[in-house]
VMD Tcl script that builds the backbone (N, CA, C; Angstrom):
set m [mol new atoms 483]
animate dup $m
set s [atomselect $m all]
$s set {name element resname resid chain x y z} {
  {N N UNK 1 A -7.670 0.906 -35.173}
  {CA C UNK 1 A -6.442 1.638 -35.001}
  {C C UNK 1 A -6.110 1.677 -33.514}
  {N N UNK 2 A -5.150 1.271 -33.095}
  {CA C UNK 2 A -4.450 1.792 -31.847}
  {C C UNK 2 A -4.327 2.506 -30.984}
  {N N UNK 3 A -4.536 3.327 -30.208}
  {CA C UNK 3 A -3.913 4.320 -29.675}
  {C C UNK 3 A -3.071 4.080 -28.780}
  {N N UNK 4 A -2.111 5.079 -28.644}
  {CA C UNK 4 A -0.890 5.025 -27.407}
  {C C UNK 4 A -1.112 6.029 -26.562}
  {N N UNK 5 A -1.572 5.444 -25.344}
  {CA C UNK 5 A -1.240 5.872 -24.223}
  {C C UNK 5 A -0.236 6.229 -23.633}
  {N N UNK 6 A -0.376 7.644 -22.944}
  {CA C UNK 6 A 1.255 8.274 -22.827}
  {C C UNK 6 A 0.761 8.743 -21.071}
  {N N UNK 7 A 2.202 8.020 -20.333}
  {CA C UNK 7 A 1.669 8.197 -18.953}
  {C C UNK 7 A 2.903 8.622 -18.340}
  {N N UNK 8 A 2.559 9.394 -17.284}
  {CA C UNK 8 A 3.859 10.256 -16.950}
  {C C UNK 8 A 4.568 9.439 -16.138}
  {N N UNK 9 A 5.954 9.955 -15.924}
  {CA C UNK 9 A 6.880 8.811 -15.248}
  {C C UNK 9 A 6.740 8.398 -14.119}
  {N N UNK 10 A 6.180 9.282 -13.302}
  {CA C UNK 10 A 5.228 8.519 -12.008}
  {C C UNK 10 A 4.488 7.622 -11.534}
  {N N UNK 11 A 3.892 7.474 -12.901}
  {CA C UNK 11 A 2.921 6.684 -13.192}
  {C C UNK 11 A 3.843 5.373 -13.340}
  {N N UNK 12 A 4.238 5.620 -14.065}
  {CA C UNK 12 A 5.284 4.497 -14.910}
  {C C UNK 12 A 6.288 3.554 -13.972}
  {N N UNK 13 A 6.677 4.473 -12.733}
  {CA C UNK 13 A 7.574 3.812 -11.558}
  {C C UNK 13 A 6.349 2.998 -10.970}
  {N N UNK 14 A 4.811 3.622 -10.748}
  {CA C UNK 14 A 4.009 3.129 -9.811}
  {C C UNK 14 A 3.795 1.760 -10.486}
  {N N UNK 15 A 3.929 1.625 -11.671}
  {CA C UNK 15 A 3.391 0.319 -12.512}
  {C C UNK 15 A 4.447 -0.520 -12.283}
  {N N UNK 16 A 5.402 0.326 -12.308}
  {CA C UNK 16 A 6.851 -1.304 -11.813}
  {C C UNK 16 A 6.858 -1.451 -11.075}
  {N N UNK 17 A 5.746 -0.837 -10.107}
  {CA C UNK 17 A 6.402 -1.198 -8.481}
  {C C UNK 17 A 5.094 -2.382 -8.420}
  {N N UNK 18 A 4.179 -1.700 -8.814}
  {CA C UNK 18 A 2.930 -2.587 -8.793}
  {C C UNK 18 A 3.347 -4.130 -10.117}
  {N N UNK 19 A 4.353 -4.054 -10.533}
  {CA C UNK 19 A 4.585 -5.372 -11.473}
  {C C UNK 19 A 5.657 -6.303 -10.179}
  {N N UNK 20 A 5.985 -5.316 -9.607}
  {CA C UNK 20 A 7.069 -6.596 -8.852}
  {C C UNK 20 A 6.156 -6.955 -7.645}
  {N N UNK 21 A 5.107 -6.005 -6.675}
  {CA C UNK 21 A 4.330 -6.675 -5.935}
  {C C UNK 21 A 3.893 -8.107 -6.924}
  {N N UNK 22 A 2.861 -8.074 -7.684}
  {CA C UNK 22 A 2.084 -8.888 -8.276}
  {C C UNK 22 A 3.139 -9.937 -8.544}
  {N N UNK 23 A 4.352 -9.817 -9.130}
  {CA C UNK 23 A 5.574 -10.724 -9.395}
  {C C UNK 23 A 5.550 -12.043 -8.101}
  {N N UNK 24 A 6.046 -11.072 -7.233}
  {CA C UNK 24 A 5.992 -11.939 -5.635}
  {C C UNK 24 A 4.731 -12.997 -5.265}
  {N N UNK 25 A 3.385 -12.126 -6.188}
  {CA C UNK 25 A 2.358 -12.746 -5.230}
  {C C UNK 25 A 2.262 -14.372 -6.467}
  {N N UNK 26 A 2.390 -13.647 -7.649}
  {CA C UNK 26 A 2.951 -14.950 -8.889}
  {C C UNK 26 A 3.450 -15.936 -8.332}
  {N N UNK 27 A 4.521 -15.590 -7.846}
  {CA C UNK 27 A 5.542 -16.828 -7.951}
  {C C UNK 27 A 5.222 -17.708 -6.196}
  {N N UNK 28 A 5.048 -16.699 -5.449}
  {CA C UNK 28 A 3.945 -17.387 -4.575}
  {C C UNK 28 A 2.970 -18.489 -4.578}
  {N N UNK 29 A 1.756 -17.760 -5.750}
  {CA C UNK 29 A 0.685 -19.116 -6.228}
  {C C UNK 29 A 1.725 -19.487 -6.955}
  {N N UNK 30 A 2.692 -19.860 -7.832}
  {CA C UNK 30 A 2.935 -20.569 -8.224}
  {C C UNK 30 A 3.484 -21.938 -8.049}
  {N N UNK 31 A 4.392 -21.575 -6.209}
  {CA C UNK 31 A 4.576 -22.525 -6.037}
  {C C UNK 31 A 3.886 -23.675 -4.850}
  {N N UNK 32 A 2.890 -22.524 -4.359}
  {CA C UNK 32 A 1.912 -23.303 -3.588}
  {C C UNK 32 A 0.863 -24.350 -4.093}
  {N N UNK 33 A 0.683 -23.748 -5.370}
  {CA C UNK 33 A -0.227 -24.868 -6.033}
  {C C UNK 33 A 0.373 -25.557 -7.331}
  {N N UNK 34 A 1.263 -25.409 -7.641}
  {CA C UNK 34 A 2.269 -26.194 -8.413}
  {C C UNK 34 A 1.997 -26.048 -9.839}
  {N N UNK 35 A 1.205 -24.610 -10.188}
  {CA C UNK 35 A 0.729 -24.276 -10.791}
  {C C UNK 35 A 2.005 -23.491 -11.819}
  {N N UNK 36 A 1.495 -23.757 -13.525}
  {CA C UNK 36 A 2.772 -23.498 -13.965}
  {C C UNK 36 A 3.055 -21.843 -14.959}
  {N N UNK 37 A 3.864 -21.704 -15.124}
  {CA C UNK 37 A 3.916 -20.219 -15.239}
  {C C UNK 37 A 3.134 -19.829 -15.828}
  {N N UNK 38 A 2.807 -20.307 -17.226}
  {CA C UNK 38 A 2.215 -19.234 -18.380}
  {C C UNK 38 A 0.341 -19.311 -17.893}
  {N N UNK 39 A 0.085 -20.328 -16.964}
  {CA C UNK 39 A -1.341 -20.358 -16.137}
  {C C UNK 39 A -1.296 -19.062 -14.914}
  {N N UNK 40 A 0.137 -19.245 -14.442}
  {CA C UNK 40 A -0.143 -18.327 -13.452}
  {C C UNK 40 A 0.003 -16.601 -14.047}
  {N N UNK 41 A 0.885 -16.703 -15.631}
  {CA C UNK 41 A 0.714 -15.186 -15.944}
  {C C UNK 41 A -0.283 -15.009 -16.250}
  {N N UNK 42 A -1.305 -15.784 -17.253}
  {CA C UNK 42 A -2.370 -15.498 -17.467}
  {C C UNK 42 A -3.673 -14.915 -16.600}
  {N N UNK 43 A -3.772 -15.857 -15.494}
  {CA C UNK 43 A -4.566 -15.251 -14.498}
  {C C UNK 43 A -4.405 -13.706 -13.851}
  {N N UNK 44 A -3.289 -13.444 -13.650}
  {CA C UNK 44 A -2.733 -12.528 -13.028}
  {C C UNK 44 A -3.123 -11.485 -13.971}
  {N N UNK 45 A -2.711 -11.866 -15.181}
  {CA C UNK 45 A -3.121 -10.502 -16.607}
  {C C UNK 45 A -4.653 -10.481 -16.324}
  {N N UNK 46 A -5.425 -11.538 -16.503}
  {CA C UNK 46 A -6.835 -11.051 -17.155}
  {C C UNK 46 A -7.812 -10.865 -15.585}
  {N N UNK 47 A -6.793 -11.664 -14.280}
  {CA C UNK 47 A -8.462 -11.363 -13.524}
  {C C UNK 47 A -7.798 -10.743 -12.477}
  {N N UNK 48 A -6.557 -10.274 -12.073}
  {CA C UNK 48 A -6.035 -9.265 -10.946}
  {C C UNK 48 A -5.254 -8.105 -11.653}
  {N N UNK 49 A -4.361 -8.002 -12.035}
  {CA C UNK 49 A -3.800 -6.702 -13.008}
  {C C UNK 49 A -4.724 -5.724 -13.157}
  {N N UNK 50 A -5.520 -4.695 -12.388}
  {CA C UNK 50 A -5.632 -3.379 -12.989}
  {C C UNK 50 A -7.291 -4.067 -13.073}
  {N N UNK 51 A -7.626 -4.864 -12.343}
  {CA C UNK 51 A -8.939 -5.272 -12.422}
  {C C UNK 51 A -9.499 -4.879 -10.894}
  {N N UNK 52 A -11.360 -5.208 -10.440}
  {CA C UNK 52 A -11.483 -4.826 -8.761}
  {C C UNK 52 A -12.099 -6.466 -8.985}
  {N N UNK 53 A -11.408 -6.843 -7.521}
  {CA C UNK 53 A -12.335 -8.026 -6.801}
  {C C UNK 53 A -12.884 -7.663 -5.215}
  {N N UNK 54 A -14.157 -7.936 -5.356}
  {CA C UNK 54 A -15.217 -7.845 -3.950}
  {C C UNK 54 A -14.746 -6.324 -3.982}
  {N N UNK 55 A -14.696 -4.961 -4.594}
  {CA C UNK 55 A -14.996 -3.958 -4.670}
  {C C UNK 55 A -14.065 -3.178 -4.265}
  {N N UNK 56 A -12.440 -4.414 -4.319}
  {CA C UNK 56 A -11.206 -4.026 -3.973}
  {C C UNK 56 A -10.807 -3.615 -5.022}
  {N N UNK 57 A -10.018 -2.248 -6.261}
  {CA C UNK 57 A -9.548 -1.807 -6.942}
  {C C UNK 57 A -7.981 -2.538 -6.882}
  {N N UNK 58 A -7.383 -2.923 -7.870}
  {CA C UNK 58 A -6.381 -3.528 -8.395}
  {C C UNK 58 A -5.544 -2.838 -8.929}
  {N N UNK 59 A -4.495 -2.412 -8.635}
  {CA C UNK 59 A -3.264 -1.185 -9.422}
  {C C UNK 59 A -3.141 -1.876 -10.585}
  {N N UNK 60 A -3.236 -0.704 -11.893}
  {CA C UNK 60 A -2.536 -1.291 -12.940}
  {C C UNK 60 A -0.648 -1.372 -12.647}
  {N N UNK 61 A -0.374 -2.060 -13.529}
  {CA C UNK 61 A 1.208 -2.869 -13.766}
  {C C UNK 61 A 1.786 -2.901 -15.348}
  {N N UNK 62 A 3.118 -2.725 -14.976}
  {CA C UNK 62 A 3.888 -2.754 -16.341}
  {C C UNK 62 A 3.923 -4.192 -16.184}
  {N N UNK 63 A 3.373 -4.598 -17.573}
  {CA C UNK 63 A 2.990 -5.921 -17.738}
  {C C UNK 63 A 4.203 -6.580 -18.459}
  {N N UNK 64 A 4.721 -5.958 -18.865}
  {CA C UNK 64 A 6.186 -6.337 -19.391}
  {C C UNK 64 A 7.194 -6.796 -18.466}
  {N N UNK 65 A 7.416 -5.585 -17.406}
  {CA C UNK 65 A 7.926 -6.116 -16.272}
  {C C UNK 65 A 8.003 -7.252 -15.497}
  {N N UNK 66 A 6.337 -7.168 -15.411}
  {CA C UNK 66 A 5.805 -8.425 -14.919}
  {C C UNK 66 A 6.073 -9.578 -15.209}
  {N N UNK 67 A 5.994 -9.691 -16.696}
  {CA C UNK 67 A 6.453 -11.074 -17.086}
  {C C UNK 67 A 7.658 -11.331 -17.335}
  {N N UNK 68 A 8.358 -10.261 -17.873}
  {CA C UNK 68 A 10.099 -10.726 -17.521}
  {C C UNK 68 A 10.629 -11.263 -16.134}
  {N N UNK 69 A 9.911 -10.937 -15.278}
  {CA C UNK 69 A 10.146 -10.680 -13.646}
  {C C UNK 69 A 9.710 -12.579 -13.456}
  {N N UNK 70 A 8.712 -12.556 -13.811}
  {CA C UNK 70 A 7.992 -13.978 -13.755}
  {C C UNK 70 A 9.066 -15.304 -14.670}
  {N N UNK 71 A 9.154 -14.850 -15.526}
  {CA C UNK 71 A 9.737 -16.066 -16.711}
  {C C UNK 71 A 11.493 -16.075 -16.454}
  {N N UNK 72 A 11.963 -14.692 -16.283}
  {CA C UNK 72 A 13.539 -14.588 -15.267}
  {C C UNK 72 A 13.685 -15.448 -14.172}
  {N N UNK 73 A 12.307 -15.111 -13.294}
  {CA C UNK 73 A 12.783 -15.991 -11.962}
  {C C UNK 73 A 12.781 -17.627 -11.984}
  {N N UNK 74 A 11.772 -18.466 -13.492}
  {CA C UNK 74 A 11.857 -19.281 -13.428}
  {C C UNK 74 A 12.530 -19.958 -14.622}
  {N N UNK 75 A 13.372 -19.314 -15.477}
  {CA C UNK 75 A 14.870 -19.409 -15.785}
  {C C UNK 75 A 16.051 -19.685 -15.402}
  {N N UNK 76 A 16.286 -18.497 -14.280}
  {CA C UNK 76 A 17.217 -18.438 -13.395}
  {C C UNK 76 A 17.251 -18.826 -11.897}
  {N N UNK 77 A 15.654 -19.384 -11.838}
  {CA C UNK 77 A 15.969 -19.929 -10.441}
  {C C UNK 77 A 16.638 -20.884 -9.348}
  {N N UNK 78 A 17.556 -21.916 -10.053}
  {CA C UNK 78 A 18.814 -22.535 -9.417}
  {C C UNK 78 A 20.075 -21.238 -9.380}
  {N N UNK 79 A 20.036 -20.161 -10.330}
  {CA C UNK 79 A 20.986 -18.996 -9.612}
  {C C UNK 79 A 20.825 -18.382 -8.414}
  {N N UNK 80 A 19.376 -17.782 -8.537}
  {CA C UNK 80 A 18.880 -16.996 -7.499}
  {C C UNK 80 A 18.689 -17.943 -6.204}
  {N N UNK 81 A 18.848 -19.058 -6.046}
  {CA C UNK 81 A 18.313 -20.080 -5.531}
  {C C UNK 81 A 19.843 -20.068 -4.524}
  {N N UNK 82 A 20.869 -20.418 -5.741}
  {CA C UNK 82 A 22.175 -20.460 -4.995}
  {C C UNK 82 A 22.420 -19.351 -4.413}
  {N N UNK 83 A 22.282 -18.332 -5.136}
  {CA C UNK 83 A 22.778 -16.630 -4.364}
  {C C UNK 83 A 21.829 -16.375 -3.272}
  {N N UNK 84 A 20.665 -16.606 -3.111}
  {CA C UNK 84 A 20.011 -17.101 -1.741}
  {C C UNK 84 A 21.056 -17.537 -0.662}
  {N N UNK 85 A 21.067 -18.461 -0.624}
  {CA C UNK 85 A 21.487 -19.637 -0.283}
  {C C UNK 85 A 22.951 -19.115 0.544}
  {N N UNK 86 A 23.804 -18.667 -0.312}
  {CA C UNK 86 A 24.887 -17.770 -0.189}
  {C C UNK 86 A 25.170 -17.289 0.884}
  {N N UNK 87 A 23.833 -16.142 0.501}
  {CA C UNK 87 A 23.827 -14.588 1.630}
  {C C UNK 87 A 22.784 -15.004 2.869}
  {N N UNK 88 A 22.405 -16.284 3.371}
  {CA C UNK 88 A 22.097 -16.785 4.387}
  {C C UNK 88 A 22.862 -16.760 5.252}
  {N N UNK 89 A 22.258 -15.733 6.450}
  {CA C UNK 89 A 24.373 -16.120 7.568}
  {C C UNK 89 A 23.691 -17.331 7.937}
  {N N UNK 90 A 22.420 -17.606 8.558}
  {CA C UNK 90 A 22.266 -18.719 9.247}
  {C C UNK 90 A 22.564 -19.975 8.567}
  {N N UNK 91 A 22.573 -19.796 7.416}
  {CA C UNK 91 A 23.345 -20.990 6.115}
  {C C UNK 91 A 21.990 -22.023 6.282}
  {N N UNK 92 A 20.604 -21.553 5.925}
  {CA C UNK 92 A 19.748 -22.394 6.256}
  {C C UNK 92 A 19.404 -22.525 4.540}
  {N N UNK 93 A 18.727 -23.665 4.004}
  {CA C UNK 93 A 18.462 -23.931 2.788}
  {C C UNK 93 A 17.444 -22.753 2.624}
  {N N UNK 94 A 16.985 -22.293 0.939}
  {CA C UNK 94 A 16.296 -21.452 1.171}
  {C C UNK 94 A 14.573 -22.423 1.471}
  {N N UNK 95 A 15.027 -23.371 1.133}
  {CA C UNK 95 A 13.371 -24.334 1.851}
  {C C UNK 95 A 13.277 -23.710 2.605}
  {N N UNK 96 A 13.762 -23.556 3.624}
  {CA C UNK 96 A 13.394 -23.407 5.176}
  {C C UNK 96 A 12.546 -21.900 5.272}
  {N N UNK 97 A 13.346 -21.017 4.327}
  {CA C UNK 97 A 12.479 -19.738 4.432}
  {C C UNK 97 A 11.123 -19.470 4.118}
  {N N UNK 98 A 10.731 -18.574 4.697}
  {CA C UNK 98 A 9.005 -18.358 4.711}
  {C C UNK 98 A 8.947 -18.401 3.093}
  {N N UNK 99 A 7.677 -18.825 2.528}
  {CA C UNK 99 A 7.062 -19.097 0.899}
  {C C UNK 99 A 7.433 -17.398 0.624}
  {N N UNK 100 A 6.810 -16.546 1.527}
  {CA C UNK 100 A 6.762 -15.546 0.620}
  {C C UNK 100 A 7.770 -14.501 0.708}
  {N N UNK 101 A 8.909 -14.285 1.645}
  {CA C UNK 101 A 10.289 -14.026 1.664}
  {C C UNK 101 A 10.974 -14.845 0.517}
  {N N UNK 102 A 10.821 -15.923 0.102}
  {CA C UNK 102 A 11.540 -16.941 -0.955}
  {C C UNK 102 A 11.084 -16.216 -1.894}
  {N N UNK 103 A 9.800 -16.099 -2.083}
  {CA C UNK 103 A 9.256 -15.178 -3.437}
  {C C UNK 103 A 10.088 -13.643 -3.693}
  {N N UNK 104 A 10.137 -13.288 -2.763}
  {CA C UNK 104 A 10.493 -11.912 -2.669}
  {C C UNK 104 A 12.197 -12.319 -3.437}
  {N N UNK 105 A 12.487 -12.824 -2.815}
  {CA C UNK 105 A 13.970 -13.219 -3.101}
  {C C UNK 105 A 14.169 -13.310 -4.701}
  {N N UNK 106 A 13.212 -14.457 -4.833}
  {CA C UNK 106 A 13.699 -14.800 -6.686}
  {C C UNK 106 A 13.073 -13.566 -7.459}
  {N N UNK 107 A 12.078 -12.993 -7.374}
  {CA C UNK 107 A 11.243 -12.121 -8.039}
  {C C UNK 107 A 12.541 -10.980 -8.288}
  {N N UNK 108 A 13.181 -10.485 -7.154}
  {CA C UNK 108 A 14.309 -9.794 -6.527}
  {C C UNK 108 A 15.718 -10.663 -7.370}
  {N N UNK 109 A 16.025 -11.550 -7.182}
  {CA C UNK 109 A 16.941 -12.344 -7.810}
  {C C UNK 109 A 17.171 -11.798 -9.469}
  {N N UNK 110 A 15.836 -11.956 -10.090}
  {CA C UNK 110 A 15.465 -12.466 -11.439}
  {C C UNK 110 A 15.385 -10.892 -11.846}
  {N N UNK 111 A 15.423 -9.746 -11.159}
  {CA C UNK 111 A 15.430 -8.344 -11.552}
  {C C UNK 111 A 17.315 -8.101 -11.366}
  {N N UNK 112 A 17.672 -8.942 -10.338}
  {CA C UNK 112 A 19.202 -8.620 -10.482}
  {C C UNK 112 A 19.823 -8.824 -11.250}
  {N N UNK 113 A 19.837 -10.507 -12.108}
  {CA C UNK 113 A 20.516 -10.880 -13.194}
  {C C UNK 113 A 20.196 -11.117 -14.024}
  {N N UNK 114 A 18.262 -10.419 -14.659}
  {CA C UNK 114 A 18.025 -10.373 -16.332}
  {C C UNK 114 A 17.564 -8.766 -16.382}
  {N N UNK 115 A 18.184 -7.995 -15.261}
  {CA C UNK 115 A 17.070 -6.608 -15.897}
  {C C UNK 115 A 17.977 -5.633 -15.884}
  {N N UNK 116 A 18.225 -4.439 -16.465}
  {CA C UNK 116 A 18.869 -3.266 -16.455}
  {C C UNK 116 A 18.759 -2.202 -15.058}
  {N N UNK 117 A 17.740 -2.759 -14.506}
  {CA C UNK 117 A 17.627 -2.455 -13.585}
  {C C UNK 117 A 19.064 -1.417 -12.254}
  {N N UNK 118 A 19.378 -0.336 -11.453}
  {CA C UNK 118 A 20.094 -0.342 -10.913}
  {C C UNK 118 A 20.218 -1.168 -9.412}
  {N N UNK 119 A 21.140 -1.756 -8.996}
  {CA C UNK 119 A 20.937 -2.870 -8.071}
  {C C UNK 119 A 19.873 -2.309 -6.752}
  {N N UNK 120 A 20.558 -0.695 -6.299}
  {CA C UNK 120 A 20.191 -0.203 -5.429}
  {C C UNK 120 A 18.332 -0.125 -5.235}
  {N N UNK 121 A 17.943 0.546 -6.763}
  {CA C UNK 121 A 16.773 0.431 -6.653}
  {C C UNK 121 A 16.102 -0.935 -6.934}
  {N N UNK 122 A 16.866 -1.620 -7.216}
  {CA C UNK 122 A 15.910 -2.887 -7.286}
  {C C UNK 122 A 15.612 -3.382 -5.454}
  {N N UNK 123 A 16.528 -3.135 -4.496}
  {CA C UNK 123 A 16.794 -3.499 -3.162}
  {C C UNK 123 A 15.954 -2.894 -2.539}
  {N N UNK 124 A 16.008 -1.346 -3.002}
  {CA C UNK 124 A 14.536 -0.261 -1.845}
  {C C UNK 124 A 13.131 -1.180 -2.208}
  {N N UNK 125 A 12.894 -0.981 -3.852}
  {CA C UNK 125 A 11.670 -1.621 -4.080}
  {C C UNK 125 A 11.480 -2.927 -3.714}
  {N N UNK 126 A 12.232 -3.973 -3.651}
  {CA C UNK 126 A 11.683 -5.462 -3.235}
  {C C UNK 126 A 11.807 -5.038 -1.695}
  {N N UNK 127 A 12.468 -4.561 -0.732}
  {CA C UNK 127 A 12.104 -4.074 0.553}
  {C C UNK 127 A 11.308 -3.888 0.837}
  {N N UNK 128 A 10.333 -2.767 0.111}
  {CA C UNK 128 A 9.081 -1.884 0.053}
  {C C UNK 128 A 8.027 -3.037 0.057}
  {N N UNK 129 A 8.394 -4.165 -1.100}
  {CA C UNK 129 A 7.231 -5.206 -1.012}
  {C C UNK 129 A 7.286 -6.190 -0.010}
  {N N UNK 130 A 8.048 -6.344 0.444}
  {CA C UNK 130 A 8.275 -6.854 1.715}
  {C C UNK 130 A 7.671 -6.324 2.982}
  {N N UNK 131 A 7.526 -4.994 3.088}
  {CA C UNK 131 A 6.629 -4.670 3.852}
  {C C UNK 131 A 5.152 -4.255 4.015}
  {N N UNK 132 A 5.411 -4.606 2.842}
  {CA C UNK 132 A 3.499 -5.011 2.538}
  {C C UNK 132 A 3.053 -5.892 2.736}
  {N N UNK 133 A 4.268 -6.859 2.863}
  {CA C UNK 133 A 3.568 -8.086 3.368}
  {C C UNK 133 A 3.882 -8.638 4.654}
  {N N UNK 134 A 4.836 -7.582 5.557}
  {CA C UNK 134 A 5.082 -7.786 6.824}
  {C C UNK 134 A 5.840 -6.698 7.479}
  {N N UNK 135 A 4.302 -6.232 7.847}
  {CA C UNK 135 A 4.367 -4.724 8.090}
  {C C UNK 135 A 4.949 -4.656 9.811}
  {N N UNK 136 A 5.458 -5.723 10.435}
  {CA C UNK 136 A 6.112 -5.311 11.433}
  {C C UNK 136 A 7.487 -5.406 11.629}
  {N N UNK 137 A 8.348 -4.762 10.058}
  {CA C UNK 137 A 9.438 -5.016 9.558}
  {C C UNK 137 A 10.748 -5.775 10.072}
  {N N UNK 138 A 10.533 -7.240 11.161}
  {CA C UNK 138 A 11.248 -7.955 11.237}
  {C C UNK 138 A 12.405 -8.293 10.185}
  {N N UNK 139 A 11.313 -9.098 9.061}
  {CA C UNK 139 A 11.085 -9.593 7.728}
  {C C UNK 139 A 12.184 -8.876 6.603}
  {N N UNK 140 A 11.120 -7.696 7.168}
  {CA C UNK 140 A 12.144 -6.442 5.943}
  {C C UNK 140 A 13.296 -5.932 6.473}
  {N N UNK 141 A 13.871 -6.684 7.384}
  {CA C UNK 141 A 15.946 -6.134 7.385}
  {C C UNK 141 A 16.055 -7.207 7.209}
  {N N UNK 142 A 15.766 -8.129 7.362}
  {CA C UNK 142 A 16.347 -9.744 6.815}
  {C C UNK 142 A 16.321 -9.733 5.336}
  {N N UNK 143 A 15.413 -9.211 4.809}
  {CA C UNK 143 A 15.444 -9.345 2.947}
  {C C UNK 143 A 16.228 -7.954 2.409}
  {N N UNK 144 A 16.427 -6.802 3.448}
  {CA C UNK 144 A 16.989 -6.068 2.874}
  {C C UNK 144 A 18.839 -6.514 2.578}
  {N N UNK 145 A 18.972 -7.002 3.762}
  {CA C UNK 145 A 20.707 -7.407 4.498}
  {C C UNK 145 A 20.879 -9.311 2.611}
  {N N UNK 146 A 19.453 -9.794 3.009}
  {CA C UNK 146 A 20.083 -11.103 1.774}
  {C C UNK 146 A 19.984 -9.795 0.309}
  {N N UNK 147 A 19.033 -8.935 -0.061}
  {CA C UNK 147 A 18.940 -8.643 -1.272}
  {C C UNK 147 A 20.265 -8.036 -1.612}
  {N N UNK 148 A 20.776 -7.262 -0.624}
  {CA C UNK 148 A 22.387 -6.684 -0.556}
  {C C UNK 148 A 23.254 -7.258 -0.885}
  {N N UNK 149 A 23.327 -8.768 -0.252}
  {CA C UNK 149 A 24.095 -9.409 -0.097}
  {C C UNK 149 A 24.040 -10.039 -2.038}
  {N N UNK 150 A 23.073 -10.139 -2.664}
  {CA C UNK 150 A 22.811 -11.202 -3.721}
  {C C UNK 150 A 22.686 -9.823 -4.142}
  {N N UNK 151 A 23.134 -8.596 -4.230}
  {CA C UNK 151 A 23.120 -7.368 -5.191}
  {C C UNK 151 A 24.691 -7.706 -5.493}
  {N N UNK 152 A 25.315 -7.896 -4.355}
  {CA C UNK 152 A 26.662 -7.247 -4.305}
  {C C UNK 152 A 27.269 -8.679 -5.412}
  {N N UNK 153 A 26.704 -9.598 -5.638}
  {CA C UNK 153 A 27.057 -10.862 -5.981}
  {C C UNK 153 A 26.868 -10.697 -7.636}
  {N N UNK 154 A 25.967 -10.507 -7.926}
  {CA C UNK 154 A 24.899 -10.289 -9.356}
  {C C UNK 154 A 25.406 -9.162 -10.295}
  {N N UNK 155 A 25.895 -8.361 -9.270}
  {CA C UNK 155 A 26.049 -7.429 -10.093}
  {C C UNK 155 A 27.486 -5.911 -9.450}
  {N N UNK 156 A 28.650 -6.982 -9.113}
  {CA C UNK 156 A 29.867 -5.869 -8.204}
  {C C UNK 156 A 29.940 -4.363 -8.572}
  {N N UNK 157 A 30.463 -4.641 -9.700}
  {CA C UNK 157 A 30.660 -3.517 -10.895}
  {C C UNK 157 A 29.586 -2.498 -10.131}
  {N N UNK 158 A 28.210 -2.807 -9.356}
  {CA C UNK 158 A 27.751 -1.466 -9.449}
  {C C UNK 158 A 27.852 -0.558 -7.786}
  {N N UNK 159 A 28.822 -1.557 -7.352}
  {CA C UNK 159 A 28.782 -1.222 -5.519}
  {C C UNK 159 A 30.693 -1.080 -5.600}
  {N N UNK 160 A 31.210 -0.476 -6.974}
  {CA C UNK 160 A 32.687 -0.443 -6.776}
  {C C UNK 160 A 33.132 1.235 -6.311}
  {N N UNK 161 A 34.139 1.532 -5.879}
  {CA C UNK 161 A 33.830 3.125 -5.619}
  {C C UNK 161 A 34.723 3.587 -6.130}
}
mol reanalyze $m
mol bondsrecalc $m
mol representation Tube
mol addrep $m
């Protein structure tokens, strides 16, 4: 028999936040080692998700999230790719951008145009992961100013006044 686990909504934000880190770091290995999705969800589910390596504790994750976040971005990634691309002032391909700003982007992309998500909070939180991974927030006004930019694109209706 089953049981359902009932976790308070705190909890519940911490797991989406911890599904879109892990999202980023996904689509990351994914494209560094050319490794293909349902290998890279798998790993991510059974040996980092809510697991410890070398005695490092692993946040659990809304695993749902996770994989919508994962299988969205590589659905929709010639959208997110173009809306990138877009909100570049420097008009540089998104090749050119760092692997894991690009990640941030589609992971970010793929929450703009498959999730219910509100645009705003999808923008604080992929920010937030952005500075986890570059904590001398150069990085993070550059992804905040493109995620804006590919909010305002994805989704108008929610930046109308």
């Amino acid at each position: 028999m089953s049981e359902t686990v009932r976790i308070s909504a705190a909890e519940a934000r911490r797991r989406r936040s911890a599904a879109r880190f892990y999202a980023v770091q996904a689509l990351f290995q994914m494209e560094a080692a050319g490794a293909a999705l349902d290998d890279i969800e798998a790993e991510f589910e059974v040996h980092r998700i809510g697991t410890e390596i070398d005695g490092v504790p692993y946040q659990p994750a809304d695993l749902e999230h996770f994989r919508n976040l994962l299988r969205a971005s590589v659905k929709h990634q010639a959208r997110i790719d173009q809306m990138t691309n877009r909100a570049l002032v420097a008009r540089w391909p998104i090749e050119r951008i760092d692997p894991t700003v690009r990640a941030v982007f589609r992971a970010a992309g793929a929450e703009l145009v498959a999730c219910d998500t509100p645009p705003k909070v999808t923008i604080t939180e992929f920010v937030d992961v952005a500075k986890a991974f570059f904590p001398d927030g150069k990085e993070t006004k550059f992804v905040n100013a493109v995620l804006d930019h590919m909010a305002r694109e994805a989704r108008p209706s929610a930046f109308a006044s």
